[in-house]
DOVEX-465515 format. One record per residue (C-alpha): x, y, z; residue in one letter. Coordinates in nm, 2 decimals, always signed. Example, Ala and Ser with C-alpha at 12.3 -4.5 7.8 and 13.67 -1.06 7.14 Angstrom:
BEGIN
+--------+--------+--------+------+
!     px !     py !     pz ! code !
+--------+--------+--------+------+
!  +1.23 !  -0.45 !  +0.78 !    A !
!  +1.37 !  -0.11 !  +0.71 !    S !
+--------+--------+--------+------+
//
This chain:
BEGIN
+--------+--------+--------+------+
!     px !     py !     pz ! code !
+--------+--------+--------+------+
!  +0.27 !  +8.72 ! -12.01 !    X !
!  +0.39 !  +8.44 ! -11.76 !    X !
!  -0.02 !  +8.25 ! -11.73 !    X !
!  -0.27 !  +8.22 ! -11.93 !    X !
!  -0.63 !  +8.12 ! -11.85 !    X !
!  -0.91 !  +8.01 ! -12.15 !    X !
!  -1.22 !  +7.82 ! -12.09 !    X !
!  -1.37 !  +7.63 ! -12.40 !    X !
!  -1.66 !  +7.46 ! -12.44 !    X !
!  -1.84 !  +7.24 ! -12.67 !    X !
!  -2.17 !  +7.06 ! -12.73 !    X !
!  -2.12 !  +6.68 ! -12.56 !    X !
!  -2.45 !  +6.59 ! -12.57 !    X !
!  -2.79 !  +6.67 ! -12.79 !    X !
!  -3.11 !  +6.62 ! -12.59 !    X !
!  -3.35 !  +6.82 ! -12.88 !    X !
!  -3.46 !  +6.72 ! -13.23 !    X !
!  -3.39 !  +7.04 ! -13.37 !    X !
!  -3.05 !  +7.14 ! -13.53 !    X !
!  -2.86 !  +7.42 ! -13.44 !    X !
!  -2.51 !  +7.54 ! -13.59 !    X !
!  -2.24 !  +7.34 ! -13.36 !    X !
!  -2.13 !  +7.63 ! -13.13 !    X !
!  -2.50 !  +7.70 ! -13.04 !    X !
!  -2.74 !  +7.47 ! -12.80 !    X !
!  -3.05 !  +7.42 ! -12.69 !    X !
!  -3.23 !  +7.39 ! -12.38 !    X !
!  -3.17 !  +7.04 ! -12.21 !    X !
!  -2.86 !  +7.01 ! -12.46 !    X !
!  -2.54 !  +6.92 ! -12.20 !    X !
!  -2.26 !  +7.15 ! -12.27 !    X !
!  -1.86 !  +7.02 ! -12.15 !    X !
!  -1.65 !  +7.30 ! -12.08 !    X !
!  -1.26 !  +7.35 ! -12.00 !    X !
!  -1.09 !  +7.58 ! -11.79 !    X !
!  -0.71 !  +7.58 ! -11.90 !    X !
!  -0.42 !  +7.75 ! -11.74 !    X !
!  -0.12 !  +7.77 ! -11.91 !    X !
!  +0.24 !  +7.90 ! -11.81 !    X !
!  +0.37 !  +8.08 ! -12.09 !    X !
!  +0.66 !  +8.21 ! -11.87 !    X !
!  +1.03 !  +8.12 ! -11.79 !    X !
!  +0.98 !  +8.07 ! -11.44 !    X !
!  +0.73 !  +7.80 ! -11.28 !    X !
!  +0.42 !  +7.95 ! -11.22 !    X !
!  +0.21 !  +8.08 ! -10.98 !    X !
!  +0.47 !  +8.25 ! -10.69 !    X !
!  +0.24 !  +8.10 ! -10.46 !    X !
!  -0.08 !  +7.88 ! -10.39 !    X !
!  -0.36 !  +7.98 ! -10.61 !    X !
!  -0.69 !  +7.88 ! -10.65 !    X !
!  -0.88 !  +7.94 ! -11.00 !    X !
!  -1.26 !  +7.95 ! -11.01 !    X !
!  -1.48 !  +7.95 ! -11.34 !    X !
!  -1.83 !  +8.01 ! -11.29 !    X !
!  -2.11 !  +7.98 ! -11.57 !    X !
!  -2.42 !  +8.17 ! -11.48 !    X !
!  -2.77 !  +8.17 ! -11.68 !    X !
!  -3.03 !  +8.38 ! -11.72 !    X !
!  -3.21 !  +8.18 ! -11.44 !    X !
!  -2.93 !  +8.31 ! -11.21 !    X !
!  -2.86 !  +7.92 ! -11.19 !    X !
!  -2.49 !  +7.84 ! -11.25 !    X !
!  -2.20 !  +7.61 ! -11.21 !    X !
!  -1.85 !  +7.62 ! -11.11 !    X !
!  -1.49 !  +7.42 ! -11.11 !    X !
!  -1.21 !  +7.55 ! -10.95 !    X !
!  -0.82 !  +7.45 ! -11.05 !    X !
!  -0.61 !  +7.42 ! -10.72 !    X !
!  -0.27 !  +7.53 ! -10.81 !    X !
!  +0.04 !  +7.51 ! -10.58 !    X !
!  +0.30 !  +7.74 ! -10.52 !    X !
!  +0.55 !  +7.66 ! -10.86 !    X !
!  +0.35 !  +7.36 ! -11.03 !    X !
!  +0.33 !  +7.47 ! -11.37 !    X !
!  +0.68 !  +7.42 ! -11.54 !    X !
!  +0.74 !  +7.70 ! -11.86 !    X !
!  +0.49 !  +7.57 ! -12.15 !    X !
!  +0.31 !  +7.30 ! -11.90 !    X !
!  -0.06 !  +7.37 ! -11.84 !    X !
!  -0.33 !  +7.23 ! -11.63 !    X !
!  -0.71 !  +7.24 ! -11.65 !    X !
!  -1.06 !  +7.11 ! -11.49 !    X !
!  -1.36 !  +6.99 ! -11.71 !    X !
!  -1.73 !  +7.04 ! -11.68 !    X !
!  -2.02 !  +6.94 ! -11.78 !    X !
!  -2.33 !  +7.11 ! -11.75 !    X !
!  -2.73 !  +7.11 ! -11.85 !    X !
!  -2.83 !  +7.44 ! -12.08 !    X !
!  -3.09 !  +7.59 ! -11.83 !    X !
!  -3.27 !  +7.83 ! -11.98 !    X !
!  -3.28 !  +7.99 ! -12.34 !    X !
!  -3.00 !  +8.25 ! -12.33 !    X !
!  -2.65 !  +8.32 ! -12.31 !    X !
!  -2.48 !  +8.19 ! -12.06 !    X !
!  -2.13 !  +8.37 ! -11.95 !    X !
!  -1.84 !  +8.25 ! -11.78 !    X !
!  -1.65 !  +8.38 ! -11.50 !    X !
!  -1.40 !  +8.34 ! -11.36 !    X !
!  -1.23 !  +8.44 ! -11.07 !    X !
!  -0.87 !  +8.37 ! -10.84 !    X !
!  -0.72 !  +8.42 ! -10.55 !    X !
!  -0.47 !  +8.53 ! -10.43 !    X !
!  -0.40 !  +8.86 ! -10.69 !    X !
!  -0.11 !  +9.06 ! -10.77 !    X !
!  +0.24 !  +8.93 ! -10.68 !    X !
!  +0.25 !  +8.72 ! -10.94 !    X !
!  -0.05 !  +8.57 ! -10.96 !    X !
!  -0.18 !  +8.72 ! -11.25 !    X !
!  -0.36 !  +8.56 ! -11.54 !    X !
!  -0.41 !  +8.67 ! -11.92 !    X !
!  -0.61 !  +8.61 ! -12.22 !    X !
!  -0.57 !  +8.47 ! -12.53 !    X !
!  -0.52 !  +8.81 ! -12.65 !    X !
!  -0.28 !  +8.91 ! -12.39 !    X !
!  -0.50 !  +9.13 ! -12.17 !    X !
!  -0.50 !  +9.13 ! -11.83 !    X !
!  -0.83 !  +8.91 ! -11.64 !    X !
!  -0.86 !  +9.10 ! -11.32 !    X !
!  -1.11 !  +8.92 ! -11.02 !    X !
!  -1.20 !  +9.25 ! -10.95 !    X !
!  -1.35 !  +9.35 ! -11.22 !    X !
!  -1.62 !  +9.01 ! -11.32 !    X !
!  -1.61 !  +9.09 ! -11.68 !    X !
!  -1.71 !  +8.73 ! -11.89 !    X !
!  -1.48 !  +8.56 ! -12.04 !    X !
!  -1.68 !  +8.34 ! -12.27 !    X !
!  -2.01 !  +8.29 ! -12.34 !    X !
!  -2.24 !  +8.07 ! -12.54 !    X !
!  -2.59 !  +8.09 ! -12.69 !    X !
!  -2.87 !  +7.86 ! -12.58 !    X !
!  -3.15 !  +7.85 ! -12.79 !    X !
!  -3.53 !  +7.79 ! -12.66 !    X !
!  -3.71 !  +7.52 ! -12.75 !    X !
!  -4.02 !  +7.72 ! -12.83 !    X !
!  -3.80 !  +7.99 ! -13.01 !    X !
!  -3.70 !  +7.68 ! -13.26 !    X !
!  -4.03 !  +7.55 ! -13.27 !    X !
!  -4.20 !  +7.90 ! -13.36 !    X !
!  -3.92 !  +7.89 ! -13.64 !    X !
!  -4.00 !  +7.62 ! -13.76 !    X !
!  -4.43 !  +7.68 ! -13.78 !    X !
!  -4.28 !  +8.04 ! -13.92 !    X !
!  -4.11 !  +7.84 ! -14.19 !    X !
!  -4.37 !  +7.60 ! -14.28 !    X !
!  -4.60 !  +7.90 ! -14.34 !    X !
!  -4.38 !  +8.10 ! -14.56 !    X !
!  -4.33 !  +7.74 ! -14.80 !    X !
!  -4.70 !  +7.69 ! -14.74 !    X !
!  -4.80 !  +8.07 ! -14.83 !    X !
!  -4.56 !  +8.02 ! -15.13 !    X !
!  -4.76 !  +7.71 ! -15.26 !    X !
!  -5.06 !  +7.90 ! -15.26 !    X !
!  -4.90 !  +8.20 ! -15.43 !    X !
!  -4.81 !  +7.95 ! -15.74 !    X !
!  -5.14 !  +7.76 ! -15.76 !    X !
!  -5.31 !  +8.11 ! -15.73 !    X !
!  -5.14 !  +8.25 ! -16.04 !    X !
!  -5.19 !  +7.91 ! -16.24 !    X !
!  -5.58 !  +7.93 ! -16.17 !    X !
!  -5.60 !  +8.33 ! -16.33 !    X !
!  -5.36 !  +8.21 ! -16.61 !    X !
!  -5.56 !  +7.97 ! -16.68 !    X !
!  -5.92 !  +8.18 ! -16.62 !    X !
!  -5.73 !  +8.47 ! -16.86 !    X !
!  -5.69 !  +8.16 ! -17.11 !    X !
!  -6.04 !  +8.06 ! -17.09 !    X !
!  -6.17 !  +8.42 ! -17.14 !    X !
!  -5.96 !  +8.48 ! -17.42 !    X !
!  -6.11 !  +8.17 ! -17.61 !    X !
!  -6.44 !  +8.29 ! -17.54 !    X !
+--------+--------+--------+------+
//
C-alpha cells in the first residue's frame, strides 16, 4: 500500500447552547477537517503530478472542497502532507466526504486506513459526520421536560389517593 489518504474532522467551534456528544454537531457549529496523504511505501510517492480533492457535501447540496497539490516524487517513504478546512454545519444531516484525484492508475493510487482501494471512479464517502438540527434538539428537550413533568404529576397523584384511602379508612 504505497499512499494513504484519511480525512478527519473535529468540532472547532460551538455556535449552539445545546450539547451534543463530541463527534456530533449542530447547525451553525464550525467543523475543521484534514485531508492527509501519507506514503506508506519505499519509493517517493506519487510517479507523477497529482492533484487530491476532498469535497464535503450536505443535504442542502451545499459543499466545500480543498485540494492537496502533489508533485511528481514529493512524499519521501513515511512523510505525509495534508490541507485543512473549516467549514459552517449547513443543514441538519450527515454530511459525507469525497474525495477525488487525478491522474489514476500508474501509480497514483490511494488507500484507506483499512487498506482498500479509494477509486475516483466510484464516489463512494469516505467520512461522514452527523449534524444535528436545532429544532430536533429543541423538540428533545420540550419531549424531556414533559416526561420529568408527567412524572411529577404521576407521584403527587398517587400521594393524593394514599392519602384519600387514609382518610376513608379513618372514617
Amino acid at each position: 500500500m504505497p499512499a494513504k489518504f484519511e480525512v478527519r474532522f473535529r468540532v472547532a467551534e460551538r455556535r449552539s447552547r445545546f450539547r451534543v456528544p463530541d463527534n456530533e454537531a449542530v447547525e451553525g457549529d464550525t467543523i475543521e477537517y484534514d485531508s492527509t496523504v501519507t506514503n506508506e511505501g519505499s519509493s517517493p510517492f506519487p510517479p507523477k503530478d497529482m492533484l487530491v480533492t476532498t469535497t464535503w457535501q450536505f443535504p442542502s447540496n451545499q459543499g466545500h472542497t480543498t485540494e492537496v497539490a502533489l508533485r511528481k516524487g514529493q512524499l519521501a517513504p513515511g512523510e505525509s502532507t495534508r490541507a485543512t478546512g473549516r467549514v459552517n454545519v449547513l443543514w441538519p444531516g450527515y454530511a459525507l466526504a469525497f474525495v477525488h484525484y487525478t491522474p489514476y492508475g500508474d501509480g497514483c493510487v490511494l488507500h484507506d486506513s483499512g487498506g482498500g482501494e479509494i477509486s475516483p471512479l466510484t464516489r463512494g464517502a469516505v467520512a461522514s459526520f452527523r449534524g444535528a438540527g436545532i429544532v430536533e434538539l429543541a423538540t428533545l428537550r420540550a419531549l424531556r421536560v414533559a416526561l420529568y413533568v408527567a412524572a411529577v404529576a404521576t407521584v403527587a397523584a398517587m400521594i393524593s389517593i394514599g392519602g384519600l384511602v387514609v382518610a376513608l379508612k379513618g372514617i
